[in-house]
N, C-alpha and C positions, 0 to 999 in steps of 0.2 A: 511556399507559403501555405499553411494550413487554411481551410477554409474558415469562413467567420462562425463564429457561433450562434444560433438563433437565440432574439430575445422574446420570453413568452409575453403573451399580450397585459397587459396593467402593472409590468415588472416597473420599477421604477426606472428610468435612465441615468446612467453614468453620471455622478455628479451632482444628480437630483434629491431632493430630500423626502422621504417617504409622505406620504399624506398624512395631513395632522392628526395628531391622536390627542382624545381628550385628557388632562390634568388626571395622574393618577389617582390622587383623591375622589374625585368624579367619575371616574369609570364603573360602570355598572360593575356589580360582585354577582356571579354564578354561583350556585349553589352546588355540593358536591353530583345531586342528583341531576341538572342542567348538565355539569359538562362530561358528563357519565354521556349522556344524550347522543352527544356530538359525535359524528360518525365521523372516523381517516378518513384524510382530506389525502385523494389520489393528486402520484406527481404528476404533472403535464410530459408527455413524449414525443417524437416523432413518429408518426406510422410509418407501422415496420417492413411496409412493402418497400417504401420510399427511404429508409434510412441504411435495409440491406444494400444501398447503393454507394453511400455515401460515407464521410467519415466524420462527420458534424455528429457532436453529442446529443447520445439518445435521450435523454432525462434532461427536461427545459428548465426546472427549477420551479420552486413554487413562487407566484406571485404575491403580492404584499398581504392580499386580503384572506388566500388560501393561509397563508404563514400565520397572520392572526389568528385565523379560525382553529386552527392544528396547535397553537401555542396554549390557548383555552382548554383542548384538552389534558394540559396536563395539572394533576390532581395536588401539586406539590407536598409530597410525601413528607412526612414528620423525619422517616428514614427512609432517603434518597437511595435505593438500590441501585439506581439508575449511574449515581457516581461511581460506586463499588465494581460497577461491572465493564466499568471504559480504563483502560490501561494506562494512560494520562490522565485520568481523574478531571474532569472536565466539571467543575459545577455547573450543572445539567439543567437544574432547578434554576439560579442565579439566572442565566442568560437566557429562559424562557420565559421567567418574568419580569424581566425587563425588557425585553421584545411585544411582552402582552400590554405592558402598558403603556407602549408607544417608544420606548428611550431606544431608539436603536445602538444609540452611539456608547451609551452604556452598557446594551451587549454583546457589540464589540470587539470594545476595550474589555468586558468579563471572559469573553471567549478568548479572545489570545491571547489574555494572562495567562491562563492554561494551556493552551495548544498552538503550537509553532507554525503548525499548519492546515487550521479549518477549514480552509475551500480542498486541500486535499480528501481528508478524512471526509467531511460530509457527501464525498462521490466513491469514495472505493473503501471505505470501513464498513464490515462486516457487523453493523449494530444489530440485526437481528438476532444474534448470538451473544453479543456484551449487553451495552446499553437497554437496548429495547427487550432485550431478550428477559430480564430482568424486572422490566416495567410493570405494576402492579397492573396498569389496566389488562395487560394480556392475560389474566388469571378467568377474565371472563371475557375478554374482547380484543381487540387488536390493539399494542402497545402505541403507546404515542412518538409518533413519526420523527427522534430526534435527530436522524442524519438529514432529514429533509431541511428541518429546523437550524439545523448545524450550518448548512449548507446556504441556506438562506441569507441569515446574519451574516457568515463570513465573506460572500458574495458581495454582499452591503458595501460590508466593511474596504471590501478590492476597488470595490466604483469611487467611494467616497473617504478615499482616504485624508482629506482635509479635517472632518471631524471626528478626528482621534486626537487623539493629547499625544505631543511628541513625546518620544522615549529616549532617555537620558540617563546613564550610570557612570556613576563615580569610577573612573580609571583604577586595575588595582595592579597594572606595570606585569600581571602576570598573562604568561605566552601560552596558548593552548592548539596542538595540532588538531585537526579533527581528516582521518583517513575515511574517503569513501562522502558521496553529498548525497545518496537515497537519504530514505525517512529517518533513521537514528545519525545517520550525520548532523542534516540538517535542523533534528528538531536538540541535539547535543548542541551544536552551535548557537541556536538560536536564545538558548536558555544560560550559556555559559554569556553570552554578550550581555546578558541582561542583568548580569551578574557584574558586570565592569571588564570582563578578562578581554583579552587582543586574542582573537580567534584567525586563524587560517585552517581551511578546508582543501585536503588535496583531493581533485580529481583525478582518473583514470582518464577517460572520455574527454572529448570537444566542448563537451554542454556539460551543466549539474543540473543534476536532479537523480541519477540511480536507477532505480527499476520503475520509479514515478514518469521517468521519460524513455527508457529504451523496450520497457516490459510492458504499461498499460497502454493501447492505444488510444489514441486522439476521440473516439466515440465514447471512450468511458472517462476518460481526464485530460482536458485541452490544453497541450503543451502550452499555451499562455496562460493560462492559471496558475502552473508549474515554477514559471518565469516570474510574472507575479509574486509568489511567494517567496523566491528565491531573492529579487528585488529588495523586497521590503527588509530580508536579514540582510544584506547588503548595506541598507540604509541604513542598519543599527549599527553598523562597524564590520560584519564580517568579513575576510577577503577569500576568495578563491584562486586557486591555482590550477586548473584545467592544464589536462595532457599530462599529469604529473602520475608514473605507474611507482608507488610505492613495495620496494622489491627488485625496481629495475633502476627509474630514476632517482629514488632514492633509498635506503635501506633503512626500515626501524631504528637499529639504533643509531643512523647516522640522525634520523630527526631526533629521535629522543637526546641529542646534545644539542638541537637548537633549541629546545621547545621544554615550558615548566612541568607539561601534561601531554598525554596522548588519549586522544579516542580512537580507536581502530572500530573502525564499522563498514567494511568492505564488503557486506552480504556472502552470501554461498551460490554464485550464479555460475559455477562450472557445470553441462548440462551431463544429466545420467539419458545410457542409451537404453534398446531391449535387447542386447548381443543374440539378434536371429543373425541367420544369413540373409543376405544381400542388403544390410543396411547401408550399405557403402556406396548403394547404387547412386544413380545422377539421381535427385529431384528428391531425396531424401534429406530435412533441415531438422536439426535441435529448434526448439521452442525459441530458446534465446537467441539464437541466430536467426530464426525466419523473424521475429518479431524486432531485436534490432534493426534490422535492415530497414524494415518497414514504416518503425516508429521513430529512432532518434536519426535516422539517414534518409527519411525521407522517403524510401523508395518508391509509396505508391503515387507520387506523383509523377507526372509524365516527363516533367523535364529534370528527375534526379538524374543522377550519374552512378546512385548503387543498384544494380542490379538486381531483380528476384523472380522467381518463378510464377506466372499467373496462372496455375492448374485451373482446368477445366473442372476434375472430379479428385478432389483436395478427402485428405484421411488425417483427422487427427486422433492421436494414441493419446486416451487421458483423461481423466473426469474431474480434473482442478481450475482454479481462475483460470490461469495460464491457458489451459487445452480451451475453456473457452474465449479468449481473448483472440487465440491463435488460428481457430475455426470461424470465428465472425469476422474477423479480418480478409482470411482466405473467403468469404462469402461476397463482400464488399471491393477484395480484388475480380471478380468477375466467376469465381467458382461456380458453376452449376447447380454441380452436388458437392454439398461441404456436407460431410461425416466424422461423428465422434464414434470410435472405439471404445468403449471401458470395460475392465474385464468384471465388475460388480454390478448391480442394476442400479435402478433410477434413484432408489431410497436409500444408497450409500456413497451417493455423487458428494464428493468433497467441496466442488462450485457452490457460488453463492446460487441461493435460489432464484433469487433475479435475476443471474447471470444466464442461468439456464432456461427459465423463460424468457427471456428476450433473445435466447441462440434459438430456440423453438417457435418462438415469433416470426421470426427473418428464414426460415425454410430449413435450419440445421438440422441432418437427421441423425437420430444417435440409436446407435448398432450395441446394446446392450450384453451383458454376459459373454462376451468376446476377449480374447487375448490375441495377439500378434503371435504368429511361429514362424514367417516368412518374409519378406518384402521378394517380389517379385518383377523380374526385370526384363528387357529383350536382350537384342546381339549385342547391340550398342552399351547396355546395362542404364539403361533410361528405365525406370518406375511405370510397371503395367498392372499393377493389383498389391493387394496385402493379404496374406494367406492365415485364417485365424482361425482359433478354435474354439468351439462354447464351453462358456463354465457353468460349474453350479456351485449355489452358496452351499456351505459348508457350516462350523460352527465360528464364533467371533473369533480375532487373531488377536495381538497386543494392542489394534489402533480400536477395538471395542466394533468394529463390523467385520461382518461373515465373510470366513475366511473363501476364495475363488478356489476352485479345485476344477481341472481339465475334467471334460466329458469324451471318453473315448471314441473313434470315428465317428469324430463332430467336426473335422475340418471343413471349410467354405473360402469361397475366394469374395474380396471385396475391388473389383474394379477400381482403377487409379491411374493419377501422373501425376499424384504428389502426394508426400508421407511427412508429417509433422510430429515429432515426438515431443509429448510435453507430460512426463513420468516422473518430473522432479529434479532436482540441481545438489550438487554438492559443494564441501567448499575447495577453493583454488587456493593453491598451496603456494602462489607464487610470491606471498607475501611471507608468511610462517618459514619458509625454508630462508629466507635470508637472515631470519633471528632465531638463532637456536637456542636459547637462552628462553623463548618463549613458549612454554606448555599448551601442547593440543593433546586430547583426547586421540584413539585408536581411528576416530573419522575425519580427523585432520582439524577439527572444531577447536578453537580458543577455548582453553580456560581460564575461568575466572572464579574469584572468591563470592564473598555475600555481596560486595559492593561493588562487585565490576572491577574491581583491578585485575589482571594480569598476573604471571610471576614476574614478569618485569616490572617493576617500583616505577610509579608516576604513568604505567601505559595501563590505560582501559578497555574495555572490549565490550563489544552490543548488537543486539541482531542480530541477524540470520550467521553470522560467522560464531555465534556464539550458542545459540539453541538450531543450526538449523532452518531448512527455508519456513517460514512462518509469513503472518500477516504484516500489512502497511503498521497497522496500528499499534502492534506489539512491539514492532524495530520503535515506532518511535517511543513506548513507554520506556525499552531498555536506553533510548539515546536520554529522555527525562532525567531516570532516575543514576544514570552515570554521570550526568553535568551536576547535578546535587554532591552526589560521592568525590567528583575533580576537586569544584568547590573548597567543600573540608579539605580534604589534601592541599591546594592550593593555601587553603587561610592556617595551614599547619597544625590542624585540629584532627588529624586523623587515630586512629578507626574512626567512624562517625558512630555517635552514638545508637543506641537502639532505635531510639525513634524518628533517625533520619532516614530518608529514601533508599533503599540497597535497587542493586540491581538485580531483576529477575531473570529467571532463564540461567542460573549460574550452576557451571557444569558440576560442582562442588566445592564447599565451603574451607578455605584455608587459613590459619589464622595469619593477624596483618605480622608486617615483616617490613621493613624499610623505617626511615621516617619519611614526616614530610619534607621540600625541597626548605631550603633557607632562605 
């Protein structure tokens, strides 16, 4: 059992109805220059002496009265950039004011018309880079807080789900697979049910939920929020099939003769190594293996039955979510010294910057301009150090920062008994090799056309198997805009026209070919 989640103090409770807010008409009006004034409203946390111990969510939420006061900051733009720059298109504007002016239940019901999964997104979306990033106020001040806002609402919305309006569509007799239940599965499913189709989701794994449950740990998104959400499409008609390895237990085109549609959105979660020597040693784990274990099996609890290593002085290789998810976990299992690797410095860290302040908060120390050349081991080949070398920046490479170049007899040794590689993930071919008929790309990547189809007629593809390992938020725009694209195909109106949703991330554009099914 996970531990409970703390509620912050004035949060409403479970089932309770927010404090009354006055008649929108009556609401005092700010003036542009008033809520210019209004200074971000900081999230509530746990201190981070006391949370490096623990695995209860760091970030408490904002409270009713902080959530108003942060909703007021926002200016409601003529021209919402703020929509433009969120990959689901979230009306941004819509559900912050009607948050400001008391209607919770109206925003909602506005928030997840659009997004299949708001309590996710409002904890591990990247908004300081889409949304907020975007926000006119940050041209001279700090953007308006909408993951917090996000986050808030949909939170509401998980306590009190009695005042939403039930969700009801018209039956349209048509079958839709959806492969793989991370975030484009799930928010494909969610959007295709809402639509009338009979969805089934095949899982791999015991549990659904994807890299939302075996990759984030429990202090950054609480496997009951997860369920949660997974719950409510359940509600709307979804079904799941857990344990089902698509490739093994069944094969492409054996579903594509049950099923009117296919979404394939199996992510790219095969893990890439640094081929030194002595990787191979004991105490040396993949990212997705050390954090599996940990997160969808449980291991840091005392009375699992999966196994993992509790390093003393833990090394993770890596400056992305991942490396830091996988180092404050290792800090919370009892590590000492939990150390980041990265072979770039501080100012080309891929991590969220919250991510990385809050691993610097809780004692992480990070070993800058470093590369891996060794793992080193005893007689036994158990993990005694990491043997690295410095670099120096160099000029930009394709991903637009400076390129790392070795500095000659700059080796050093990094003490250890434990090596966490977290450098990135590829995709797993053990689906694609059973449909040959299916075009991948030279990196084993699905392709797809403007709309997410497939060369296979009636099978779609999205996510990380499709651009690559990417964000929460982006799998779930491509799972979006491929349930739009199913849709038309389904209602036998395909290509979709110009101004329907295509799918992004599409490895190149082919003209349509097939019809739709009959």
């Amino acid at each position: 059992m996970t531990e409970p989640r703390p509620v912050p103090p004035a949060e409403p409770a479970a089932g309770a109805s927010p404090p009354p807010a006055e008649p929108a008409g009556e609401r005092p009006s700010l003036t542009q220059k008033q809520r210019m004034a209004i200074g971000r409203v900081a999230m509530p946390e746990q201190d981070a002496i006391v949370r490096a111990t623990n695995f209860r969510e760091v970030n408490l939420g904002l409270t009713y009265q902080l959530a108003m006061l942060e909703a007021e900051r926002c200016l409601m733009c003529p021209k919402p950039y703020c929509v433009d720059g969120c990959p689901v298109r979230v009306n941004i504007p819509r559900f912050i004011r009607l948050l400001r002016e008391g209607d919770l239940p109206g925003a909602a019901e506005s928030l997840l018309d659009d997004n299949a999964l708001p309590c996710v997104t409002g904890r591990v979306c990247p908004q300081e880079t889409q949304c907020e990033g975007v926000c006119l106020r940050a041209k001279t001040g700090k953007p308006v807080a909408i993951g917090s806002l996000e986050r808030f609402v949909a939170d509401w919305a998980q306590a009190n789900p009695e005042a939403l309006p039930a969700r009801s569509a018209t039956p349209s007799s048509r079958r839709v697979a959806i492969v793989g239940s991370g975030p484009a599965g799930l928010t494909a499913a969610g959007e295709l049910a809402k639509r009338g189709h009979d969805v089934t989701i095949f899982e791999a794994f015991h549990a659904p939920g994807g890299v939302l449950i075996y990759g984030i740990p429990e202090f950054r998104l609480p496997k009951d929020i997860v369920q949660a959400e997974v719950d409510r499409l359940v509600a709307d008609g979804v079904k799941i099939e857990a344990n089902a390895i698509i490739g093994k237990t069944f094969t492409l085109p054996e579903l594509r003769e049950r099923f009117d549609a296919i979404f394939v959105a199996v992510g790219a979660g095969l893990p890439v190594f640094m081929n030194v020597p002595g990787e191979n040693h004991k105490g040396v784990y993949s990212a997705n293996e050390y954090l599996t274990r940990v997160n969808l099996m449980g291991a840091w609890q005392e009375a699992s039955d999966t196994p993992v290593l509790h390093g003393q002085r833990v090394v993770v290789v890596g400056g992305g979510n991942v490396a830091m998810d996988a180092v404050r976990t290792a800090r919370r299992l009892g590590a000492a010294e939990a150390t980041i690797v990265y072979r770039r410095s501080h100012d080309e860290l891929p991590a969220r910057a919250e991510e990385v302040h809050h691993a610097e908060q809780e004692g992480v120390r990070f070993e800058y301009l470093a590369a891996p050349v060794e793992v080193l081991g005893d007689e036994e080949r158990w993990v005694t150090g990491l043997r690295c070398q410095r670099m120096a920046l160099g000029e930009p490479d394709a991903s637009g920062r400076r390129r790392p170049e070795p500095v000659e007899d700059s080796e050093f040794d990094v003490p250890c008994d434990m090596v966490v590689v977290a450098i990135g993930t590829r995709s797993n071919p053990l689906l694609t090799a059973t449909a040959p008929e299916l075009e991948v790309n030279p990196w084993g990547y699905i392709v797809t056309d403007a709309h997410g189809m497939t060369s296979m007629p009636g099978v779609f593809a999205g996510g990380d198997i499709v651009r690559g390992a990417a964000t929460v938020i982006l799998a779930m725009g491509d799972g979006k805009r491929a349930a739009a694209s199913i849709d038309t195909w389904l209602r036998g109106e395909w290509p979709p026209t110009p101004e329907e949703p295509t799918a992004a991330g599409a490895a190149r554009e082919r003209p349509a070919r097939a019809t739709a099914p009959a």
